[in-house]
VMD Tcl script that draws the C-alpha trace (Angstrom):
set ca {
  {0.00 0.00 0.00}
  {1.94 3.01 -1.09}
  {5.85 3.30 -0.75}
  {5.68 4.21 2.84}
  {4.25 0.91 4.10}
  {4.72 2.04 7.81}
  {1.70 2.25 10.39}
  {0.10 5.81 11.16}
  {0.66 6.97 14.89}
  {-2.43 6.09 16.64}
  {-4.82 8.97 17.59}
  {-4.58 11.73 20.48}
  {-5.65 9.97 23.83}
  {-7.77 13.40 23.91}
  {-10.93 13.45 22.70}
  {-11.95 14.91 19.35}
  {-12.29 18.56 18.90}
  {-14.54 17.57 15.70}
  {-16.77 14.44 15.58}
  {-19.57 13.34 13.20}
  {-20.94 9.49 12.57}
  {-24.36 10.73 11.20}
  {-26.42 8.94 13.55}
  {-29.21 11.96 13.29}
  {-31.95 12.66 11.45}
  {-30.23 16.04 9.92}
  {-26.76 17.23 9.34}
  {-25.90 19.13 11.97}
  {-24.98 23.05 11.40}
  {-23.16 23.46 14.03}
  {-20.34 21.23 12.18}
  {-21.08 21.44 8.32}
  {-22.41 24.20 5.61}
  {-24.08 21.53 2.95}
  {-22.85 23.90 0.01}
  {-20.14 23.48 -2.42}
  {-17.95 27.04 -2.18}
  {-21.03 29.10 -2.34}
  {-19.43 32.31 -2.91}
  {-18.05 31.41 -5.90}
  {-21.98 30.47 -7.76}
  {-25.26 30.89 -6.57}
  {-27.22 28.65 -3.84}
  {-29.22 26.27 -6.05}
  {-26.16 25.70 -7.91}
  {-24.27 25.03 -4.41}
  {-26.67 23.11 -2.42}
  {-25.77 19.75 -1.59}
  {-28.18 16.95 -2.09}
  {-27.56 14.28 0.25}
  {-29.89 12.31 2.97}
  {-29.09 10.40 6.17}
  {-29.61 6.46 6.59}
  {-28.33 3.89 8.59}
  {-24.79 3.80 6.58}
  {-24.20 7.27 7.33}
  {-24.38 10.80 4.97}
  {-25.50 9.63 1.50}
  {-24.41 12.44 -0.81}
  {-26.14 12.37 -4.16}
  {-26.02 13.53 -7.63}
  {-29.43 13.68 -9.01}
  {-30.58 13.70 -12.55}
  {-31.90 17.28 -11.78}
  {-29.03 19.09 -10.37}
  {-27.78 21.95 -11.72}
  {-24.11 22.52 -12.91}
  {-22.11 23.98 -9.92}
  {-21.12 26.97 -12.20}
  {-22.57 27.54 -15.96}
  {-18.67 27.97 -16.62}
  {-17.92 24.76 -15.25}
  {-20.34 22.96 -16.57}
  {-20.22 19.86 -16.76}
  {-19.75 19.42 -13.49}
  {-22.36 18.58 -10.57}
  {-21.40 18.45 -7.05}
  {-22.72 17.88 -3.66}
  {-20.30 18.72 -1.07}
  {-20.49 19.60 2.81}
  {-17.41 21.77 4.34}
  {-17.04 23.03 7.90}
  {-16.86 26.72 7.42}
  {-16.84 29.12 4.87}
  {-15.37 32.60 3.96}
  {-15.96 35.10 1.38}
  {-15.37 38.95 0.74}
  {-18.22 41.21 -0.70}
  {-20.40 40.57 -3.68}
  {-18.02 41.37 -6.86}
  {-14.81 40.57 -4.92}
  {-11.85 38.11 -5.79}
  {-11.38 37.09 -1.97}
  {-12.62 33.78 -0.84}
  {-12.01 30.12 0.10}
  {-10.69 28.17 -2.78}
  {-9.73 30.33 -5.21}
  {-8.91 27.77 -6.90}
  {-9.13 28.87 -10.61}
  {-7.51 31.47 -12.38}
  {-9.55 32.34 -14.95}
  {-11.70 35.16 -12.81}
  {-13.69 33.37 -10.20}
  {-15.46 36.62 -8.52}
  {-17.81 36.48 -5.49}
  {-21.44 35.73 -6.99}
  {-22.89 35.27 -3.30}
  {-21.95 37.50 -0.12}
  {-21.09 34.69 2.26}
  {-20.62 35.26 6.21}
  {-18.00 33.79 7.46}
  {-18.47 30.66 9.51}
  {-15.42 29.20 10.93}
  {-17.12 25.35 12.00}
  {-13.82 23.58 12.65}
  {-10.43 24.72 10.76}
  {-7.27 24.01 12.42}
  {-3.73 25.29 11.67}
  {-2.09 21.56 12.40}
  {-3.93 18.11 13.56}
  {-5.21 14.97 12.65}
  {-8.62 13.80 11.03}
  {-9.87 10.49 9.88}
  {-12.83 9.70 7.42}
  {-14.71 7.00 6.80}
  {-16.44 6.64 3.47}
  {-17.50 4.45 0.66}
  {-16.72 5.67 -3.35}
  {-18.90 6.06 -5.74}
  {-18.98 3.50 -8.63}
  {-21.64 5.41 -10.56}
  {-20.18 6.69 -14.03}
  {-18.46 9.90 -14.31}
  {-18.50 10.12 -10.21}
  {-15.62 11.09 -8.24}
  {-15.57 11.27 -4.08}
  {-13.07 13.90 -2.44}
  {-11.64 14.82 1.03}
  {-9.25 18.18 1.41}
  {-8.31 20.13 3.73}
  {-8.65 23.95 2.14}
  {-6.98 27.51 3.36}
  {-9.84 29.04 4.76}
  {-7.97 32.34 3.52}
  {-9.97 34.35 6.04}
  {-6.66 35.61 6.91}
  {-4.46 36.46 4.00}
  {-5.46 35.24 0.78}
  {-2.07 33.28 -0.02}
  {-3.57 30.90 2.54}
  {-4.55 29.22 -0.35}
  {-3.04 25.56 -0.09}
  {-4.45 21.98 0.15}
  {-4.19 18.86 1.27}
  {-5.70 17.03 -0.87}
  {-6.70 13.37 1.27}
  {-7.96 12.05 -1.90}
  {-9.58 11.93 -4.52}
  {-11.36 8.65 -6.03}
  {-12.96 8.11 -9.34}
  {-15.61 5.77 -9.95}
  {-13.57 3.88 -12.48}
  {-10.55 3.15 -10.36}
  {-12.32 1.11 -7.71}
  {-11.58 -3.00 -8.28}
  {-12.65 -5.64 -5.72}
  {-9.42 -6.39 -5.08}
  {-7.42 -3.11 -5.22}
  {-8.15 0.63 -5.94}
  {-6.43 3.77 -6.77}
  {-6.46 7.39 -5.22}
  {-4.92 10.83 -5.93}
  {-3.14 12.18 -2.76}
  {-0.87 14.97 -1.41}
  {-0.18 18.23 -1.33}
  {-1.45 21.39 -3.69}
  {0.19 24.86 -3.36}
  {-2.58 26.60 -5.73}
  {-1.36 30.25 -4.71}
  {0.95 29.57 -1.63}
  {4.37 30.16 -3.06}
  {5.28 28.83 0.20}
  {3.80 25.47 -1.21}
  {4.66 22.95 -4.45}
  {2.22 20.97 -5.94}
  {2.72 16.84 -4.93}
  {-0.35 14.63 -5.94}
  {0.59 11.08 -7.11}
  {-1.52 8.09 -7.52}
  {-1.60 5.66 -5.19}
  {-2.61 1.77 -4.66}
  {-4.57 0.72 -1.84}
  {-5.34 -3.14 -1.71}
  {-9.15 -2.44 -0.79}
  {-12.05 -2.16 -2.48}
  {-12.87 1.71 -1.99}
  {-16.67 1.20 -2.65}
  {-17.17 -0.72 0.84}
  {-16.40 1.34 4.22}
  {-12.60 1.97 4.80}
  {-10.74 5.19 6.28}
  {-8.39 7.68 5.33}
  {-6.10 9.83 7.76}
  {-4.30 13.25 7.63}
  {-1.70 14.45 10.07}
  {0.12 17.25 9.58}
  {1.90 20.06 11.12}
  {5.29 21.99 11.68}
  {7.12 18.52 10.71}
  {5.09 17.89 7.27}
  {2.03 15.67 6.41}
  {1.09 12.23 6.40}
  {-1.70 10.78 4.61}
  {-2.79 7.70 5.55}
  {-5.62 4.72 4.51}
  {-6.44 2.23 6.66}
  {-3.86 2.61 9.14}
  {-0.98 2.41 6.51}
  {0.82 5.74 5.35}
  {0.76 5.87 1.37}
  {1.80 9.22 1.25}
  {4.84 11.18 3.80}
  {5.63 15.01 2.65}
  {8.06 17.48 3.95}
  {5.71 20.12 3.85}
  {2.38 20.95 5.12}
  {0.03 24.51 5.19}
  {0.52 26.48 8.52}
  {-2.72 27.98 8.58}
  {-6.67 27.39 9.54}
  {-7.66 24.91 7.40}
  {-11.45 23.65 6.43}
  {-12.39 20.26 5.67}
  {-14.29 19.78 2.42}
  {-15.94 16.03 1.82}
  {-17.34 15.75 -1.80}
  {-19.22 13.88 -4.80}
  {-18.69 15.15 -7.89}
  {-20.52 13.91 -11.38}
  {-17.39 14.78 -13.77}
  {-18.46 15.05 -17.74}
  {-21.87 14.73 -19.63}
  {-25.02 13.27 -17.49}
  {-25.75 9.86 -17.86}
  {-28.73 9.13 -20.33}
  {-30.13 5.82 -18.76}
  {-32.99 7.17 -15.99}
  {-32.34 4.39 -13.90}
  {-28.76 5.67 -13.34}
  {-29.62 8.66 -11.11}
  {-29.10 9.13 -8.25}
  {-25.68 8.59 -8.00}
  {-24.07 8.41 -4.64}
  {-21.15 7.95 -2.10}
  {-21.29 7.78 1.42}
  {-19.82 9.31 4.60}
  {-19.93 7.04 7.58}
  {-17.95 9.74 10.72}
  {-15.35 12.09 10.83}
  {-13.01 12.69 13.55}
  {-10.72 15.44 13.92}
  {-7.80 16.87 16.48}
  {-7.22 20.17 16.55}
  {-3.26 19.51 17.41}
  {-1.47 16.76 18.59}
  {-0.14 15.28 21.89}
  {2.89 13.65 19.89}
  {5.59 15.14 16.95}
  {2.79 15.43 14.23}
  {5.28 13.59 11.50}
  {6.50 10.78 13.79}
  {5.16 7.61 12.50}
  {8.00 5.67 13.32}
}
mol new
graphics top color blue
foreach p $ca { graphics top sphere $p radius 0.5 }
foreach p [lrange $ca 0 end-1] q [lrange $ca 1 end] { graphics top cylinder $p $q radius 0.2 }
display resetview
């Protein structure tokens, strides 16, 4: 499983700053906005669409959702993310500015700062999509509330429907600078011997010493570097390309079975020896 091979630290003996297994009937707002970087688009493009049931957060795609952005497009998403940030309406300040091809503030956003820490650890639990076209995502996003070359990512990973196998299945990991010149880009693919459709976990530690990025208790990924800012956590599905024609293929879906996260650790945050 990755080059690394070694086992992750095990968790804080403190309890969880952040904690979600999705045992109630609604998603809790306390902990999550259920939109996709609304200040980027408007809200019925942003919304998630998702439901609870006994696996967890089912987020969907449905046959009737909206492109996230008409400039985007094709590209549906439902996404939940704890916190937001955005400047005024007309404004190129935000979370994500992830584009550079003049993403402007469509929708004045207040800031909501859920859960972003500078340096810690969080785990999710989730099961990929296999629906065509469908990728499932977990980063860890500059909230940029604070300077906007705050920009960087961890990306946890990223999964597309087509590169889940019963026996094995691959993943994009690591680290993306965006507009932190402090940063470099470092996503590789990776091979986890799991079948990413059924319920496994992935794991993020970072801090002054780097990150780590973890499935299953294994490290597949170990980086020098790491952002040293407030960071939100963004889980989502995203229907990549043209909408599927069958009517029997919608909706499309992943799920989210908990999150735990640790706002900073009780041990060197890099030390997985």
């Amino acid at each position: 499983m990755g080059a690394d091979g070694l086992r992750l630290p095990e968790p804080p003996a403190h309890e969880p700053a952040f904690e979600d297994d999705f045992t109630v009937p609604r998603l809790s707002k306390e902990r999550w906005v259920d939109h996709y970087l609304p200040h980027w688009t408007s809200p019925e493009r942003s919304r998630a669409r998702y439901d609870i049931d006994d696996s967890g957060l089912r987020l969907r795609i449905d046959a009737d959702q909206p492109d996230w952005r008409e400039e985007d497009a094709p590209l549906r998403v439902s996404n939940v993310q704890t916190g937001v940030f955005s400047g005024p309406a007309g404004s190129l300040r935000g979370t994500h500015r992830h584009r550079s091809d003049g993403l402007v503030v469509r929708t004045e956003t207040p800031e909501r700062l859920l859960w972003a820490p500078a340096a810690g650890r969080v785990e999710v639990t989730v099961s990929a999509s296999v629906d065509e076209g469908c990728m499932l995502a977990a980063w860890l996003v500059g909230t940029e509330h604070l300077s906007e070359g705050d920009s960087g990512e961890i990306c946890m990973f990223e999964i597309d429907a087509d590169a889940v196998g019963e026996g094995e299945s691959h993943a994009r990991c690591g680290v993306k600078a965006h507009s932190d010149g402090r940063l470099t880009t470092d996503v590789t693919e990776v091979v986890v011997p799991l079948d990413a459709s059924q319920p496994h976990t992935w794991t993020a530690v970072w801090g002054p010493s780097g990150t780590i990025i973890g499935c299953e208790g294994v490290i597949v990924r170990r980086m020098a570097q790491s952002p040293r800012y407030p960071l939100f956590l963004m889980i989502d599905l995203f229907e990549l390309g043209p909408r599927s024609h069958s009517g029997t293929s919608y909706p499309k879906t992943a799920h989210v079975h908990g999150v735990r996260g640790w706002d900073a650790l009780d041990r060197p945050e890099a030390d997985a020896s």
